[in-house]
C-alpha positions, 0 to 999 in steps of 0.5 A, spaced: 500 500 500 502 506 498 501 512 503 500 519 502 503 524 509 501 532 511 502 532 518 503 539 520 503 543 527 504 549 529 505 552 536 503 560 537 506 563 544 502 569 546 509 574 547 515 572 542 520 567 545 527 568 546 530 562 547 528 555 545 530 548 542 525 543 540 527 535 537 524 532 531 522 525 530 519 526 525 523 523 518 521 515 518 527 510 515 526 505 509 525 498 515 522 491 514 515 493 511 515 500 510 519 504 504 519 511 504 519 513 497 520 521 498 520 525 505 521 533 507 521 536 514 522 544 513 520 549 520 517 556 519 519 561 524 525 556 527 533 554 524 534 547 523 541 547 527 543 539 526 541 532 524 543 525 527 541 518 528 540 517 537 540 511 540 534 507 538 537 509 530 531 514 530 532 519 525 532 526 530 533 534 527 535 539 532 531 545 530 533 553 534 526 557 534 528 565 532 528 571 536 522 574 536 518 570 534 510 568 536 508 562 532 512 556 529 511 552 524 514 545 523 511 541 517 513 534 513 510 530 509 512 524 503 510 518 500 511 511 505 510 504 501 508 498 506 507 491 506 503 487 511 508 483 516 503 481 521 506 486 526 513 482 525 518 488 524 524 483 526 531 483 528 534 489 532 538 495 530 540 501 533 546 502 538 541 501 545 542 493 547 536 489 549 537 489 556 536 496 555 529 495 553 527 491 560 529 497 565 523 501 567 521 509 566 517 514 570 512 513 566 513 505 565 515 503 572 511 497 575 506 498 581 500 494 585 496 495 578 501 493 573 503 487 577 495 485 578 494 485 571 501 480 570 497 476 575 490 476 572 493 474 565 496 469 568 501 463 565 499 458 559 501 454 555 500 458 548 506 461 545 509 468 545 505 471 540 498 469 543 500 470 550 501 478 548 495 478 544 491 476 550 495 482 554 493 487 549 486 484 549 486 484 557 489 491 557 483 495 553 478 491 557 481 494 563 482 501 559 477 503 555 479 508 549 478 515 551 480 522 549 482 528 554 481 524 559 490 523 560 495 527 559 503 526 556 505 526 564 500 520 565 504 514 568 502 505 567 499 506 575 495 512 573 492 510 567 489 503 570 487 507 576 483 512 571 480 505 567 480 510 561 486 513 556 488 513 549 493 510 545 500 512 548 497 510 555 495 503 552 502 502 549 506 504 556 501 499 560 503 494 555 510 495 556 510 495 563 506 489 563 511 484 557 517 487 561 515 485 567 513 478 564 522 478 562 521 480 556 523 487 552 520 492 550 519 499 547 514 505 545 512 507 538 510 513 534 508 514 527 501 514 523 495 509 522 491 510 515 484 511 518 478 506 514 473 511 515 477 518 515 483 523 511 483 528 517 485 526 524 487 529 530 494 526 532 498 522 530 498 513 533 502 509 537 503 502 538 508 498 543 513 493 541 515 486 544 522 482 542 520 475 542 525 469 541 525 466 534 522 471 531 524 479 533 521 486 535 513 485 534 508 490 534 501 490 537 496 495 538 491 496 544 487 501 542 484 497 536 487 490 538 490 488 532 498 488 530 500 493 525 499 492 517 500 496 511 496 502 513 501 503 519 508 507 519 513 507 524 516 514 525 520 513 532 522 508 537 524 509 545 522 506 552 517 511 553 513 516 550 519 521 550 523 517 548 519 517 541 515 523 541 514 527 534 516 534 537 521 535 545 524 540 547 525 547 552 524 554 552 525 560 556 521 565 559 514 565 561 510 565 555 503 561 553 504 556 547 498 553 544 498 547 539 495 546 532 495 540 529 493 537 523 494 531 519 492 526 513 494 519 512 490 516 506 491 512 500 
C-alpha cells in the first residue's frame, strides 16, 4: 500500500520567545515493511541547527526557534510504501542493547496495578505471540479508549487507576506489563491510515515486544490488532519521550498553544 503524509503543527506563544530548542522525530527510515519513497521536514519561524541518528537509530533534527518570534511552524510530509508483516518488524538495530529495553521509566515503572494485571493474565501454555495478544486484549478491557481524559505526564499506575486513556497510555501499560513478564520492550510513534477518515487529530502509537525466534513485534491496544500496511513507524524509545514527534525547552514565561493537523490516506 502506498501512503500519502501532511502532518503539520504549529505552536503560537502569546509574547515572542527568546530562547528555545525543540527535537524532531519526525523523518521515518526505509525498515522491514515500510519504504519511504520521498520525505521533507522544513520549520517556519525556527533554524534547523543539526541532524543525527540517537540511540534507538531514530532519525532526530535539532531545530533553534528565532528571536522574536510568536508562532512556529514545523511541517513534513512524503510518500511511505508498506507491506503487511503481521506486526513482525524483526531483528534489532540501533546502538541501545536489549537489556536496555527491560529497565523501567517514570512513566513505565511497575506498581500494585501493573503487577495485578501480570497476575490476572496469568501463565499458559500458548506461545509468545498469543500470550501478548491476550495482554493487549486484557489491557483495553481494563482501559477503555478515551480522549482528554490523560495527559503526556500520565504514568502505567495512573492510567489503570483512571480505567480510561488513549493510545500512548495503552502502549506504556503494555510495556510495563511484557517487561515485567522478562521480556523487552519499547514505545512507538508514527501514523495509522484511518478506514473511515483523511483528517485526524494526532498522530498513533503502538508498543513493541522482542520475542525469541522471531524479533521486535508490534501490537496495538487501542484497536487490538498488530500493525499492517496502513501503519508507519516514525520513532522508537522506552517511553513516550523517548519517541515523541516534537521535545524540547524554552525560556521565559510565555503561553504556547498547539495546532495540529494531519492526513494519512491512500
Amino acid at each position: 500500500m502506498q501512503l500519502k503524509i501532511h502532518h503539520q503543527t504549529s505552536y503560537h506563544y502569546d509574547t515572542p520567545v527568546q530562547y528555545a530548542l525543540q527535537q524532531l522525530r519526525l523523518r521515518p527510515k526505509s525498515r522491514p515493511g515500510h519504504k519511504v519513497l520521498d520525505w521533507s521536514l522544513s520549520v517556519e519561524g525556527g533554524r534547523m541547527e543539526l541532524e543525527f541518528d540517537d540511540q534507538h537509530d531514530n532519525h532526530v533534527n535539532l531545530v533553534s526557534i528565532e528571536p522574536g518570534h510568536h508562532e512556529v511552524r514545523i511541517t513534513c510530509e512524503g510518500e511511505v510504501v508498506t507491506t503487511d508483516n503481521a506486526g513482525v518488524v524483526g531483528r534489532h538495530r540501533g546502538c541501545a542493547p536489549l537489556w536496555y529495553f527491560e529497565r523501567p521509566t517514570d512513566l513505565t515503572r511497575p506498581g500494585p496495578k501493573s503487577r495485578q494485571l501480570v497476575r490476572t493474565l496469568g501463565s499458559c501454555d500458548d506461545d509468545d505471540v498469543a500470550r501478548m495478544h491476550a495482554l493487549s486484549a486484557l489491557i483495553l478491557d481494563s482501559i477503555s479508549y478515551e480522549t482528554d481524559r490523560t495527559h503526556p505526564e500520565t504514568t502505567t499506575e495512573e492510567a489503570l487507576a483512571a480505567g480510561h486513556g488513549v493510545c500512548q497510555d495503552h502502549a506504556h501499560v503494555f510495556i510495563t506489563a511484557a517487561r515485567l513478564m522478562g521480556f523487552p520492550a519499547r514505545y512507538v510513534s508514527g501514523y495509522l491510515m484511518m478506514t473511515d477518515r483523511i483528517d485526524q487529530d494526532a498522530s498513533h502509537a503502538w508498543a513493541e515486544v522482542h520475542l525469541d525466534g522471531i524479533g521486535w513485534v508490534g501490537f496495538d491496544v487501542s484497536n487490538g490488532i498488530s500493525p499492517d500496511e496502513r501503519y508507519v513507524r516514525v520513532a522508537t524509545g522506552l517511553d513516550y519521550k523517548e519517541a515523541a514527534p516534537v521535545s524540547g525547552l524554552r525560556f521565559g514565561d510565555s503561553a504556547e498553544s498547539m495546532i495540529v493537523t494531519l492526513q494519512v490516506e491512500q
